[in-house]
C-alpha positions as CSV (number, residue, x, y, z in Angstrom):
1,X,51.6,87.2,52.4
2,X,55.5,87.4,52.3
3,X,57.3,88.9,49.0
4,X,59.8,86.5,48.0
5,X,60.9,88.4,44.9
6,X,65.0,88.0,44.3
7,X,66.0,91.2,43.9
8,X,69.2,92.0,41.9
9,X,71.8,93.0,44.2
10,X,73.5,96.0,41.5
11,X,69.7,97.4,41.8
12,X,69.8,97.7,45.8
13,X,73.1,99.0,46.1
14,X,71.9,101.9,43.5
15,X,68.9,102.0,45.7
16,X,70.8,102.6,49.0
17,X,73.3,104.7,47.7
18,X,69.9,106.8,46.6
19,X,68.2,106.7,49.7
20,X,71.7,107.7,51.2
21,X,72.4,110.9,49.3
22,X,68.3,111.4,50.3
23,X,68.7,111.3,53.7
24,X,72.3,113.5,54.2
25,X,70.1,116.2,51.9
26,X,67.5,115.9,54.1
27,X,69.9,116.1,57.6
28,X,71.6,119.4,55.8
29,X,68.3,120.9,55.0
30,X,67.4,120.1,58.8
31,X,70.8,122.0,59.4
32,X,70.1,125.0,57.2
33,X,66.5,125.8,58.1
34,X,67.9,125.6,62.3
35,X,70.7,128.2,61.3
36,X,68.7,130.4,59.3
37,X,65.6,130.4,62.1
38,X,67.8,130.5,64.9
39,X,70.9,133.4,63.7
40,X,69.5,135.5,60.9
41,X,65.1,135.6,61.7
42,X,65.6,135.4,65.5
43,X,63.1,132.7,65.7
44,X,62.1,131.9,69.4
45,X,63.4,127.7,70.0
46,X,59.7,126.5,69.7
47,X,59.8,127.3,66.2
48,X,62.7,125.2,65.2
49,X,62.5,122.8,68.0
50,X,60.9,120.0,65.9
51,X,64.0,120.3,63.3
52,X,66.2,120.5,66.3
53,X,64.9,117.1,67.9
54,X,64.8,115.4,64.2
55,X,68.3,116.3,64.0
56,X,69.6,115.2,66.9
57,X,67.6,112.0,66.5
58,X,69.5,111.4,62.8
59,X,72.8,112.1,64.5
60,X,71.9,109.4,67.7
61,X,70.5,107.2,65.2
62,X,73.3,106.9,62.9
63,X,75.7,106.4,65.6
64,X,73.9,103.7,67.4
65,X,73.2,101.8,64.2
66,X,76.9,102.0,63.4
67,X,78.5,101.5,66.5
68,X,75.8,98.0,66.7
69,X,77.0,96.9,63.3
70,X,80.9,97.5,64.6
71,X,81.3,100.6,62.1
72,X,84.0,102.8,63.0
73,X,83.0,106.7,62.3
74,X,84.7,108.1,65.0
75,X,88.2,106.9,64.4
76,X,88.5,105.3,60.9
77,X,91.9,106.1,60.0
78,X,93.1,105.1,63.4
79,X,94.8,108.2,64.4
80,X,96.6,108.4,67.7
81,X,95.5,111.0,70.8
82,X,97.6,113.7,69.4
83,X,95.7,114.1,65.9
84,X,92.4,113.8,67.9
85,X,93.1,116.6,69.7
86,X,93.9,118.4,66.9
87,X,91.6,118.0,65.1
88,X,89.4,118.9,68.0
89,X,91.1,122.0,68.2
90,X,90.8,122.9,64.5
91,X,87.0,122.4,64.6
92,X,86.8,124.1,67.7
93,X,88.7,127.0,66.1
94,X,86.2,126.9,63.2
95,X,82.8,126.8,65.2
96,X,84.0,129.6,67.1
97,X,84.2,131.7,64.0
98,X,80.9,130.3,63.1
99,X,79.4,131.0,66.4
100,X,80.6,134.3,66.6
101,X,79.6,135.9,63.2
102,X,76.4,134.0,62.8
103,X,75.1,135.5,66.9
104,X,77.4,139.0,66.4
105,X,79.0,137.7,70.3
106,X,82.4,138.9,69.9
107,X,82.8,139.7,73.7
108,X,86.3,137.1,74.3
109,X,85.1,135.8,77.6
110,X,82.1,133.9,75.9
111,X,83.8,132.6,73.0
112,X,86.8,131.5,75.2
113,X,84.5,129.9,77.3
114,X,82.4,128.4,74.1
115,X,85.7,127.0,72.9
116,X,86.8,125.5,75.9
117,X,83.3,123.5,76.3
118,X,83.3,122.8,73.0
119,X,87.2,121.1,72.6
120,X,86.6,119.2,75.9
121,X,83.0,117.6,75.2
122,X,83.8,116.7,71.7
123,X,87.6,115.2,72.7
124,X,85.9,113.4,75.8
125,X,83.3,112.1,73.3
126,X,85.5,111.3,70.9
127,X,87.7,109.4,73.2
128,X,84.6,107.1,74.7
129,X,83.2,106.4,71.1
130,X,86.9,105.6,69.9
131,X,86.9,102.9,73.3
132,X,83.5,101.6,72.7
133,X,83.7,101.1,69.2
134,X,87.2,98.8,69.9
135,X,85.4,96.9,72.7
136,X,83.0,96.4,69.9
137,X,85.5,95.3,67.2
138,X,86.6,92.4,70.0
139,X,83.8,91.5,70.3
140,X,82.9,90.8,66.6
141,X,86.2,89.4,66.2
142,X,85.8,87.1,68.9
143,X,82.8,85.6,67.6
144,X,84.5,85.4,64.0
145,X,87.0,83.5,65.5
146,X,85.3,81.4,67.5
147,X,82.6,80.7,64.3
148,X,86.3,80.0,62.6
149,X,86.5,76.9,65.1
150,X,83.3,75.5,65.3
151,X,83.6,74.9,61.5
């Protein structure tokens, strides 16, 4: 039996907005509990790997659902190559401090290293999403258009 209730649409925008604010406290808690296992109790991976997974599952999923929809996250103010990078550079500046006091690794080599992988995956990353997300934008504005004609 289908529920055909109208719903009023001020209620289900509070109601996503809830579930929203639900489910980023729920991904940082996810965050928090890895860190805290993983840095300061020394916890072997099988002990946080089901937070781990869950995580990584709530990142993919948000991406895929948003990149299908035609959702920009990866680029939404349009910035050029140039602030990309930089921006890169700053966060790869930042989780190398994180890195290094949260594992006590202070040796140069391995945080050189670590900052290296981490500036070229993310900009590479980055980079693709930005491409894929404009093929996507087309796309959707190809069919606008074309929906624009038929009528």
């Amino acid at each position: 039996m289908k529920n055909n209730n109208i719903q009023d649409e001020r209620i289900l925008s509070e109601r996503r907005k809830i579930q929203s604010r639900g489910y980023a406290w729920i991904v940082t808690i996810l965050l928090v509990s890895i860190i805290v296992q993983q840095f300061f109790m020394r916890a072997p991976f099988a002990q946080y790997a089901v937070e781990f997974f869950v995580l990584i599952g709530c990142g993919l999923y948000n991406i895929i659902a948003n990149y299908k929809k035609g959702i920009d996250i990866w680029n939404p103010r349009g910035d050029d190559k140039k602030q990309i990078l930089f921006s890169t550079l700053i966060s790869g500046v930042l989780s190398v401090i994180f890195f290094a006091v949260l594992s006590g690794n202070y040796q140069i080599s391995n945080l050189a290293f670590y900052f290296a992988s981490f500036v070229v995956f993310f900009f590479i990353t980055r980079l693709i999403m930005i491409g894929l997300n404009n093929k996507k934008q087309e796309n959707i504005d190809k069919e606008l258009n074309d929906d624009d004609k038929i009528e």
